[in-house]
C-alpha positions as CSV (number, residue, x, y, z in Angstrom):
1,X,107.7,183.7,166.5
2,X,108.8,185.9,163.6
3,X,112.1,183.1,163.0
4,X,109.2,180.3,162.4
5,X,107.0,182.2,160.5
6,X,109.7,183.5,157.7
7,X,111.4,179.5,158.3
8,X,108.0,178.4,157.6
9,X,106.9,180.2,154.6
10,X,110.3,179.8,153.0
11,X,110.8,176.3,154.4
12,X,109.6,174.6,151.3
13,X,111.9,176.0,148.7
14,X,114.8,175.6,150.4
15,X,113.9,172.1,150.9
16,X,113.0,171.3,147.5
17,X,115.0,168.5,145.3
18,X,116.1,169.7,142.1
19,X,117.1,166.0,140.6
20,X,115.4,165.8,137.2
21,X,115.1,162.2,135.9
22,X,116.5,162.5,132.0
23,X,117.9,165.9,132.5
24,X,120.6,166.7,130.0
25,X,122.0,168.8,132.7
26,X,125.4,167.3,134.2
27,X,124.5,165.2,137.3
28,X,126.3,165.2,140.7
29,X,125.6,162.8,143.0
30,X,126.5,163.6,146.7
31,X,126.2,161.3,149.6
32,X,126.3,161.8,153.1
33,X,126.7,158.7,155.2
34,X,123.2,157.6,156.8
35,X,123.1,157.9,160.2
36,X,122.0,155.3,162.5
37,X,119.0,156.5,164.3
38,X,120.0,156.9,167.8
39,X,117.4,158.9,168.8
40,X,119.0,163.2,168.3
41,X,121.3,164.4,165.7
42,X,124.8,165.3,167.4
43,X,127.2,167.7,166.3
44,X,129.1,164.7,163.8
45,X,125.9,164.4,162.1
46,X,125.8,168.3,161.4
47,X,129.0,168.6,160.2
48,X,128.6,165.7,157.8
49,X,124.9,167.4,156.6
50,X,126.5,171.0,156.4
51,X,129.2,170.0,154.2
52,X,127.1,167.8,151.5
53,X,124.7,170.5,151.5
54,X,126.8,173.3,151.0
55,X,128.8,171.0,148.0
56,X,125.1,170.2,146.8
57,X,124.1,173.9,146.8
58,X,126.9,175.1,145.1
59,X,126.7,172.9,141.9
60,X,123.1,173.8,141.8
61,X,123.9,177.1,141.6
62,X,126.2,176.1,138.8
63,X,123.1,174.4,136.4
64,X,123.9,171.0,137.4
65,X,121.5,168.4,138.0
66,X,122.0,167.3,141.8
67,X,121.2,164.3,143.8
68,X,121.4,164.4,147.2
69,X,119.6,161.5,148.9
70,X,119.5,160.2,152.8
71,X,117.9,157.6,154.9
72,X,118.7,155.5,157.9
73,X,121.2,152.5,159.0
74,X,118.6,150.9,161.5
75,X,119.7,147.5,162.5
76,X,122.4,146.8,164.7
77,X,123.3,146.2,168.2
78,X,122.8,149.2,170.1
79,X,118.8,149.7,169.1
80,X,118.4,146.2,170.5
81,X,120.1,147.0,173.4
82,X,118.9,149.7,174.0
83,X,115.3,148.7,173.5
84,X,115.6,146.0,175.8
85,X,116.8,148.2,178.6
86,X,113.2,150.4,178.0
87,X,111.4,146.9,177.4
88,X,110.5,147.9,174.1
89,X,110.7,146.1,170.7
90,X,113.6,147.4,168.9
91,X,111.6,148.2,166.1
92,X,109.3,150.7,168.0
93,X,112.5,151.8,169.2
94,X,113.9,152.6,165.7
95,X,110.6,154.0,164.8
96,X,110.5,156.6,166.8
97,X,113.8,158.0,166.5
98,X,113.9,157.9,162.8
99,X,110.8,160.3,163.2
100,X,112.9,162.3,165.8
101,X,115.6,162.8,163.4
102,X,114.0,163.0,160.2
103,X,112.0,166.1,161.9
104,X,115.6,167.4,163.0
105,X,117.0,167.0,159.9
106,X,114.1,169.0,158.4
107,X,114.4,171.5,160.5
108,X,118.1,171.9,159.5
109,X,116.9,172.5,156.3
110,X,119.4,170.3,154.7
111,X,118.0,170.0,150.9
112,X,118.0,166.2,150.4
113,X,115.6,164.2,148.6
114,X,113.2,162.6,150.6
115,X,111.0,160.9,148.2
116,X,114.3,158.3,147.6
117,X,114.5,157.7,151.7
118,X,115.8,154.0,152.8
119,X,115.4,152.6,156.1
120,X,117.6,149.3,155.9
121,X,115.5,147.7,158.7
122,X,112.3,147.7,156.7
123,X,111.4,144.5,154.5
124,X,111.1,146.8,151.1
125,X,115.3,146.9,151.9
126,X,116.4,144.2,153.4
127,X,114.6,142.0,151.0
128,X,117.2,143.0,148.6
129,X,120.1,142.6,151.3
130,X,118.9,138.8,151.2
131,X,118.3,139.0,147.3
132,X,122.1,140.0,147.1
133,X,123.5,137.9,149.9
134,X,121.5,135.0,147.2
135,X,123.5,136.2,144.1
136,X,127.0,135.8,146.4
137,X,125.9,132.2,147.1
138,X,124.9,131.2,143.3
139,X,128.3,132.3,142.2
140,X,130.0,130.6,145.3
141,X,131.1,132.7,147.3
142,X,128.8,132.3,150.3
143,X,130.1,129.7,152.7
144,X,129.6,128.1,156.0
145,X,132.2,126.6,158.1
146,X,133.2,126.2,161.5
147,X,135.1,128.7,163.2
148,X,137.6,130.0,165.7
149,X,135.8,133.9,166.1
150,X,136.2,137.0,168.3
151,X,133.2,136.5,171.2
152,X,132.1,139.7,172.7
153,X,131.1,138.8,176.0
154,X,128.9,142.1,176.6
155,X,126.7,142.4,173.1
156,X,127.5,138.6,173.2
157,X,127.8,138.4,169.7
158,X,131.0,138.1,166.9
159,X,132.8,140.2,165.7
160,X,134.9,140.3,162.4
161,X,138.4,140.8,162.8
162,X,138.0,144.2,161.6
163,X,136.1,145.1,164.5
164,X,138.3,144.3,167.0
165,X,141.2,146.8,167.6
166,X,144.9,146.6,168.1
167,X,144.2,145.7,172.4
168,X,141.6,143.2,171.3
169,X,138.7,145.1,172.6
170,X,135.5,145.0,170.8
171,X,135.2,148.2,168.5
172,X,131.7,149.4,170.0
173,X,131.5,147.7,173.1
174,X,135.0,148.0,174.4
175,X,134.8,144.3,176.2
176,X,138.2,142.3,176.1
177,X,137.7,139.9,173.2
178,X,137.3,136.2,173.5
179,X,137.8,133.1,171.5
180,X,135.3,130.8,170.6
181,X,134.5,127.9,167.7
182,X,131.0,128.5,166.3
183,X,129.3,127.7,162.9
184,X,129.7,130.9,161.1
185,X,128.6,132.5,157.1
186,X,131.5,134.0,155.3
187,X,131.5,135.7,152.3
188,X,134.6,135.0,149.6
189,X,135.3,138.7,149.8
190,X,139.2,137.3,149.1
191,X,138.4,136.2,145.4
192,X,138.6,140.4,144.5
193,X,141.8,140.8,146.7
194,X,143.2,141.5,143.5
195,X,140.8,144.3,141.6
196,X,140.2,145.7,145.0
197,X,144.3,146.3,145.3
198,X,144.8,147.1,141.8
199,X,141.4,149.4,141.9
200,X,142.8,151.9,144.4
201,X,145.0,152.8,141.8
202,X,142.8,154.4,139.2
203,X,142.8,158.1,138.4
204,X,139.0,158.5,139.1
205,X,139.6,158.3,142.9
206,X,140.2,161.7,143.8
207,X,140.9,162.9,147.4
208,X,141.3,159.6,148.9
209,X,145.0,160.7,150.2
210,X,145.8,158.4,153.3
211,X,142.9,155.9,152.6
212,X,144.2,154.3,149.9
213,X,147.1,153.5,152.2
214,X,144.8,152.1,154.5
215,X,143.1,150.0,152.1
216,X,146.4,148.2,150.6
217,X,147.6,147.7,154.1
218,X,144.3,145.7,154.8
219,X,144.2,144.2,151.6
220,X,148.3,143.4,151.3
221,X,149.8,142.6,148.0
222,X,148.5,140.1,146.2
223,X,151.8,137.4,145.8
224,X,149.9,134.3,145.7
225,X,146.2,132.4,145.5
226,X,144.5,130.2,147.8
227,X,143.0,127.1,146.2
228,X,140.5,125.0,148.1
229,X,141.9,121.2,148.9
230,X,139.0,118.7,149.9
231,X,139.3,116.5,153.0
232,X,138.9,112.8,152.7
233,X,139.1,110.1,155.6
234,X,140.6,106.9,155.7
235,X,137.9,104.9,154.2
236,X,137.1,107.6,150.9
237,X,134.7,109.8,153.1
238,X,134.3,113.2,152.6
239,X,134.6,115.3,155.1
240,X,134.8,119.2,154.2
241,X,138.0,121.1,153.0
242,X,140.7,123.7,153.5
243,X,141.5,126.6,152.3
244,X,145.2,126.4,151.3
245,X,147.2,129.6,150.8
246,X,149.7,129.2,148.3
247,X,153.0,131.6,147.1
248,X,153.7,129.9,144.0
249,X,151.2,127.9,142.5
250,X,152.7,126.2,139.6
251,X,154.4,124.2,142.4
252,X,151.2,122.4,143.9
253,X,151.7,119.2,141.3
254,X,155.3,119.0,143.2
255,X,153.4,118.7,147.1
256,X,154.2,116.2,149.2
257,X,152.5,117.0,152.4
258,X,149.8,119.5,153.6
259,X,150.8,120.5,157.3
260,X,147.7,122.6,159.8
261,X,148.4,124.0,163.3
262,X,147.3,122.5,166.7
263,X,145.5,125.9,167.4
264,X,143.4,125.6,163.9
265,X,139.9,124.5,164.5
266,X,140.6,121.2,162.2
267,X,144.2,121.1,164.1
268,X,142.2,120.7,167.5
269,X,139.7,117.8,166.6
270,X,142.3,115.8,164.9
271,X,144.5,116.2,168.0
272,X,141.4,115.4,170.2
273,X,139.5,112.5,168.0
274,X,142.8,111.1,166.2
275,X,141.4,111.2,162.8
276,X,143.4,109.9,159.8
277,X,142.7,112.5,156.5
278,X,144.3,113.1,153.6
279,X,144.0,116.3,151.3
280,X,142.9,115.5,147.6
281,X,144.8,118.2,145.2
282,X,143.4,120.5,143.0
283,X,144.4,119.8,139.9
284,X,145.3,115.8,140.4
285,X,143.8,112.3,141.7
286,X,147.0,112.9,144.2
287,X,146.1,112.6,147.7
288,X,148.6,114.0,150.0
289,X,149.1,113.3,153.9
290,X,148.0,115.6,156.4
291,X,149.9,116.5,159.3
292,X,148.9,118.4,162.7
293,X,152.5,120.6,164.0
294,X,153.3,123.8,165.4
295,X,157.4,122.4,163.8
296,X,157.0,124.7,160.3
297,X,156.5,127.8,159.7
298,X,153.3,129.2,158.1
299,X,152.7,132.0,156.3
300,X,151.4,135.1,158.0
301,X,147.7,135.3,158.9
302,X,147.3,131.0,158.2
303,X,147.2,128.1,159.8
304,X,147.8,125.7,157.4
305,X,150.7,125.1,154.5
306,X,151.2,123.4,150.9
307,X,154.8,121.3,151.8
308,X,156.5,121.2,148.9
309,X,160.0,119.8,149.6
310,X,161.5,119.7,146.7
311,X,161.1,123.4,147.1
312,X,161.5,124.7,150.4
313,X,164.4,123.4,152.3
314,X,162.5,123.5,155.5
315,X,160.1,121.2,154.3
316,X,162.3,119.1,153.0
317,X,163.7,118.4,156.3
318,X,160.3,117.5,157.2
319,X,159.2,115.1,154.7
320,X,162.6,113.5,155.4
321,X,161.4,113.0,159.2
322,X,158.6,111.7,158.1
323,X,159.7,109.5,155.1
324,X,157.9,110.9,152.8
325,X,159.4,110.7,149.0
326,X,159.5,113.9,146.7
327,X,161.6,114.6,144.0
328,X,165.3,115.0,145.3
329,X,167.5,117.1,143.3
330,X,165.0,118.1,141.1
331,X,163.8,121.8,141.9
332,X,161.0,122.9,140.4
333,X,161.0,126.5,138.3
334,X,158.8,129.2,139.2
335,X,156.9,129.8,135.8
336,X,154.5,132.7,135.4
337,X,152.4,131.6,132.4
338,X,152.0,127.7,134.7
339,X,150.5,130.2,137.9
340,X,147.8,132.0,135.5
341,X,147.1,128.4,133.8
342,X,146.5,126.9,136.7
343,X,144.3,129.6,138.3
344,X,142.0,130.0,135.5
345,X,141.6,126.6,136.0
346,X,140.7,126.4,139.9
347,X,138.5,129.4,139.3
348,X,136.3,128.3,136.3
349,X,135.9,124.8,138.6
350,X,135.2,127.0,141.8
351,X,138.1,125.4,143.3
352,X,139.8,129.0,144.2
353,X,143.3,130.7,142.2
354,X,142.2,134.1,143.1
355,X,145.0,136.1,143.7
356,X,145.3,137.5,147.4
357,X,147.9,138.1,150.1
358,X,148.1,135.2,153.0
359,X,146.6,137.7,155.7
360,X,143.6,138.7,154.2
361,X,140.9,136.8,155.4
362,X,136.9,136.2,154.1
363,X,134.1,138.4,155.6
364,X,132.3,137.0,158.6
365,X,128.9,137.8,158.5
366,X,127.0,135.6,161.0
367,X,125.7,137.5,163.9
368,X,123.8,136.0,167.1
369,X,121.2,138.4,167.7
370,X,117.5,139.4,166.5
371,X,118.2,142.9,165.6
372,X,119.6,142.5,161.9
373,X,119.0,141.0,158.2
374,X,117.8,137.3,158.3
375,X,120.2,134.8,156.7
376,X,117.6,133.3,153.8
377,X,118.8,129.7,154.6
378,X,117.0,126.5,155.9
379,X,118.6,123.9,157.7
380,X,117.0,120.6,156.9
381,X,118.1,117.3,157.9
382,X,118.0,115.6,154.5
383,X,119.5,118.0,152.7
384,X,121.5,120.5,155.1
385,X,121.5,124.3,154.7
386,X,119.7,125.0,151.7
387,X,119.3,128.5,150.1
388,X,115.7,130.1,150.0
389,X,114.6,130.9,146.4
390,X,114.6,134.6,145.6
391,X,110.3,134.5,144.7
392,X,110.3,133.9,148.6
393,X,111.5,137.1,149.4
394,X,111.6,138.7,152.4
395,X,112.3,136.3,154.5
396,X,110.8,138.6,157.5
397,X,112.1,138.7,161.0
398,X,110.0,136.6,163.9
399,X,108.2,138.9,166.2
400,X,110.7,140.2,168.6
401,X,111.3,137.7,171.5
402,X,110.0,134.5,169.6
403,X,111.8,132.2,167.4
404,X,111.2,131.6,163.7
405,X,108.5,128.9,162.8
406,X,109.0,125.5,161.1
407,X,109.6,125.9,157.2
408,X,109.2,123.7,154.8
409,X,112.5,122.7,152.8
410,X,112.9,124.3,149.5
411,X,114.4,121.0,148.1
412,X,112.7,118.7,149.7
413,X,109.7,119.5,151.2
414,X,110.5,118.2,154.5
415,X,110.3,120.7,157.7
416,X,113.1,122.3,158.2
417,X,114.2,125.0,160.7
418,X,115.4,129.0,159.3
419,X,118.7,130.1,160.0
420,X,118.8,131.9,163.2
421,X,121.9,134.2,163.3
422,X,121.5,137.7,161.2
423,X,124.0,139.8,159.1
424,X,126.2,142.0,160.1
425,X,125.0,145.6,159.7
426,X,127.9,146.3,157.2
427,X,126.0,144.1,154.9
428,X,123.1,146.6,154.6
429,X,125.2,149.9,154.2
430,X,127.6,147.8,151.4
431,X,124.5,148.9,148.7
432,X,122.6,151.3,150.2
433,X,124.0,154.3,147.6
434,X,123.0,151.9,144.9
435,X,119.4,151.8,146.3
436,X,118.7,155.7,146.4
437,X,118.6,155.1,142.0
438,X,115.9,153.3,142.4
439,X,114.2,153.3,145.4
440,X,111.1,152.1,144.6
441,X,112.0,149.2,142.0
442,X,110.0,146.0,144.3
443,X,111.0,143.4,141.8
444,X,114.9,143.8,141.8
445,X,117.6,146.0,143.8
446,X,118.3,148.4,141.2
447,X,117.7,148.8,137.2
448,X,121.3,149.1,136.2
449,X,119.7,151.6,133.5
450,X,119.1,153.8,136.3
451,X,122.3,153.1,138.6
452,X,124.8,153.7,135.8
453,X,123.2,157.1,134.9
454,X,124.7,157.8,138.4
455,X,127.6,156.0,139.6
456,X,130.2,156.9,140.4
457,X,129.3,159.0,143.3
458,X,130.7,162.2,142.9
459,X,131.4,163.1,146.4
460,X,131.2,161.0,149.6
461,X,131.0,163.1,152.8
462,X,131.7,161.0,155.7
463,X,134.3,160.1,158.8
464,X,137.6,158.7,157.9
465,X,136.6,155.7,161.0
466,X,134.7,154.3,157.8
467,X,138.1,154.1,155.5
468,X,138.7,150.5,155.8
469,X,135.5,148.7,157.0
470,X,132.5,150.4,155.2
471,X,134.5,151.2,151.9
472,X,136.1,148.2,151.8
473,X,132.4,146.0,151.6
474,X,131.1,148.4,149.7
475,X,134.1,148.5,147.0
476,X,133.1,144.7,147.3
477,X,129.6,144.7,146.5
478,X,130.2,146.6,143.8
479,X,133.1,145.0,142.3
480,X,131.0,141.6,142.6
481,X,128.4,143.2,140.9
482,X,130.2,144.8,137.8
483,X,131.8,141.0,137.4
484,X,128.0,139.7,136.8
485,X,127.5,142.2,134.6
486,X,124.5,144.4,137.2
487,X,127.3,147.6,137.2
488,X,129.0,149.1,134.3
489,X,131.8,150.2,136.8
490,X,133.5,148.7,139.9
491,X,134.4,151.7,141.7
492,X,131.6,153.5,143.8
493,X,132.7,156.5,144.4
494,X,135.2,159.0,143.2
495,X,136.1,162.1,145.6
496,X,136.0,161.6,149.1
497,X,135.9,164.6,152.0
């Protein structure tokens, strides 16, 4: 009794926020990673709390001006599981144990600042997960395309390929992985393979030790650029286009063949249909034949190669097969200043040239459940998926168990149906830290004012399970952001523990 009366008298000063808005005093911004609200703090979570609260304490002491902010990561998988095993909506679900763990963390006494709390699963956040998700697709680098994906046959969902581990098991569920060819949203996370690798070399990051290993393994170096090559059929037709990995660009003008595997999803409807297309260069009115063989040799992580014979010996041999003319004896030179012309060009015409290894592949975002971010998209019949306009934000989630109504198209007019798969939950934790500067801005994520007073964060308490996917999306975000001019730096956070 005597514990809660001395906790209780003293409880609100050593809960209190010291951040001063303004303050000439040195900030330090220290984050803890949200939890998800699972319903009771565990031992992880205390150890994470502890730590950023004895960091945050201890440059308090010191006269500096401290920001230690928290909230929740409350979408995903498990609360909608969960909730459906207790016949509950998930967001009751979430609800409740956000007020079970916000009470516990209370109780802890942790000093964190509760007037900036986020909760990613309300609408005042995710309508600026959709806002961003909108910016990605203006500058191109939103796509939709079908898909060979990991299926888990338990949360029957997909998973990225970062999700699954090393004996293709799902990385929450634990289910054997399937294959499956769906209709998917990616986001061109590729086009900053390049400042992502080179990033993880500046002096700022401090204390990243073995994660900046871990990073340029998953990235890989950066020896050539991908340029997309649109698909044509016999008669002029469009019909889509590839994504074409290629080591040398100067040498696409010398192509004489683009070759795909039988086990690629194009590769498998050719084989099946017998369609005839051919692959319109990038940089030329030259269209090139397209072949379906598991004879060459691709580059890791693809399924598809630029043939340039007068090149590579091996496909020489193969246009020669196939009597296909290229220029004999006349090898082309690999020319450094030809590469950089020719990718400035491909990127200012949205046509790729960024610079990226061949393994590193875009972020799939599409999930099949209820419990997440909408997609802001509309499928209409005249004019396909078409993007909803930012004023229209949020675009809310149906009431659990029913689907989303009839829309009208934002081009158009006509009815049109919403996008029914939600983002993956990494989506919502790729911004959060630059949400807790300005929590309460409605009209746009952040005021850049306000985020560059604070960025980098200082120190980023968290597990190291989070040292490829979560700081690889958010490095993203943020290095999307600073190239349309919303961050004044790229890097999100400097000292990790």
């Amino acid at each position: 009794e005597i514990k809660h009366q001395i906790e209780n008298k003293w409880k609100h000063v050593v809960n209190k926020s010291t951040f001063e808005e303004n303050s000439k005093k040195k900030k330090i911004y220290v984050l803890s990673m949200f939890p998800y609200p699972s319903g009771n703090l565990h031992m992880g979570h205390v150890r994470v709390y502890t730590i950023s609260d004895a960091i945050s304490r201890f440059y308090r002491l010191k006269g500096k001006n401290i920001l230690q902010p928290i909230g929740f990561d409350a979408f995903g998988l498990p609360a909608e599981n969960a909730a459906r095993d207790r016949n509950i909506p998930p967001d009751k679900w979430t609800e409740n144990n956000i007020a079970a763990m916000r009470e516990q963390l209370k109780q802890l006494c942790f000093s964190f600042d509760w007037n900036r709390e986020i909760i990613t699963c309300s609408p005042e956040y995710y309508k600026f997960t959709q806002y961003l998700f909108l910016l990605l697709y203006k500058e191109g680098l939103v796509y939709r395309e079908e898909a060979l994906v990991n299926w888990d046959p338990i949360d029957k969902t997909v998973l990225a390929d970062e999700q699954v581990d090393a004996q293709g098991r799902s990385w929450r569920s634990g289910a054997l992985v399937e294959k499956k060819y769906l209709k998917q949203w990616f986001i061109r996370t590729t086009h900053f393979a390049r400042s992502l690798y080179t990033g993880l070399d500046d002096s700022k990051l401090k204390d990243w030790k073995d994660v900046i290993a871990l990073q340029k393994h998953w990235i890989g170096e950066c020896d050539g650029a991908s340029f997309i090559f649109k698909l044509f059929d016999s008669q002029g037709g469009s019909e889509g286009h590839l994504d074409i990995w290629v080591k040398y660009p100067e040498l696409i003008p010398h192509a004489a063949f683009v070759a795909i595997s039988p086990k690629s999803v194009l590769g498998r409807k050719l084989n099946n249909e017998k369609i005839i297309l051919t692959v319109k260069s990038p940089f030329s009115l030259q269209h090139l034949p397209l072949f379906v063989t598991d004879s060459l040799d691709y580059p890791e992580g693809c399924d598809n190669k630029l043939g340039i014979p007068s090149f590579s010996e091996e496909d020489a041999k193969f246009a020669e097969k196939h009597g296909l003319s290229y220029d004999i004896g006349v090898r082309p030179c690999v020319n450094f200043d030809e590469r950089v012309r020719l990718c400035k060009i491909a990127l200012k015409n949205k046509l790729g040239g960024a610079m990226k290894s061949s393994k590193l592949k875009d972020w799939l975002i599409s999930r099949q459940r209820h419990w997440g971010t909408p997609i802001p998209i509309v499928h209409c019949g005249m004019c396909g998926p078409v993007p909803v306009s930012f004023k229209n934000l949020p675009v809310l989630l149906p009431p659990h168990g029913q689907k989303p109504p009839l829309v009208s198209c934002p081009k158009c007019g006509d009815k049109a149906s919403r996008e029914t798969d939600t983002m993956d939950t990494f989506v919502d934790s790729a911004w959060y830290f630059l949400r807790f500067a300005d929590p309460h801005n409605y009209e746009k994520p952040f005021s850049r004012e306000r985020v560059d007073s604070l960025l980098p964060v200082d120190v980023y308490v968290g597990g190291k399970e989070h040292a490829v996917l979560h700081l690889y999306y958010a490095r993203f975000m943020c290095h999307f952001l600073h190239s349309v001019g919303l961050l004044n730096e790229p890097e999100p956070f400097a000292r990790l523990l």
